[in-house]
C-alpha positions in Angstrom: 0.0 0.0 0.0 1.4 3.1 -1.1 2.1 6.3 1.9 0.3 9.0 0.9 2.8 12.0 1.3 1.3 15.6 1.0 4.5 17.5 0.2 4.4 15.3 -2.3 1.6 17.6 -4.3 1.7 21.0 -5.7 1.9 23.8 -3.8 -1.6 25.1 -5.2 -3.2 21.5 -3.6 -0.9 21.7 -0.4 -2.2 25.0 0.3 -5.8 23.6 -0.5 -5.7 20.9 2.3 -3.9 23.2 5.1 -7.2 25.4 4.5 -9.6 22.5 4.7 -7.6 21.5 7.7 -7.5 24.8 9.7 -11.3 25.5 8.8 -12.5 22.1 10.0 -12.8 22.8 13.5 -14.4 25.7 13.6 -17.1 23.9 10.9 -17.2 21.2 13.4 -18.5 22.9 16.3 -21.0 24.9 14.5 -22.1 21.5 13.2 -22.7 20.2 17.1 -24.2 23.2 18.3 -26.9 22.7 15.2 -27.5 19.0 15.4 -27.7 19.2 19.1 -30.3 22.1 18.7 -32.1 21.2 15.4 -31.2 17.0 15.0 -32.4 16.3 11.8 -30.5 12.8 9.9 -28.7 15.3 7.2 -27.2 17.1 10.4 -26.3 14.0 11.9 -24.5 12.5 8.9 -23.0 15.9 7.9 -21.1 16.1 11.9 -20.1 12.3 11.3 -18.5 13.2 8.2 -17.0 16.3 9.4 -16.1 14.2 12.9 -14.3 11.5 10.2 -12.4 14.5 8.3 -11.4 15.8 11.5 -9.8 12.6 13.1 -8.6 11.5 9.2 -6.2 14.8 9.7 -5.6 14.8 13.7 -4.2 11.1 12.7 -2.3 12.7 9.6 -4.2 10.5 7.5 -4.3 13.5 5.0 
């Protein structure tokens, strides 16, 4: 199985993920307050997706 190395990728696509990275958080807690709130099933899947991005780059994954 190939490592998947992001220095490895253009600048213009490195510069993509730090931003997706750095904005994930604050996405992420907006996302709880509104499911917790509002709990509809799109709210639900949309923080387990954003709960899966966010580990996928705590882990370095990405």
């Amino acid at each position: 199985m190939a490592r998947y190395y992001r220095y490895r990728l253009p600048p213009w696509a490195r510069n993509c993920i730090i931003i997706i990275e750095k904005v994930t958080m604050p996405i992420l807690i907006f996302q709880l307050v509104r499911t917790l709130l509002f709990p509809t099933s799109l709210d639900v899947f949309l923080l387990g997706a954003l709960t899966g991005l966010f580990i996928a780059f705590y882990l370095e994954w990405i």
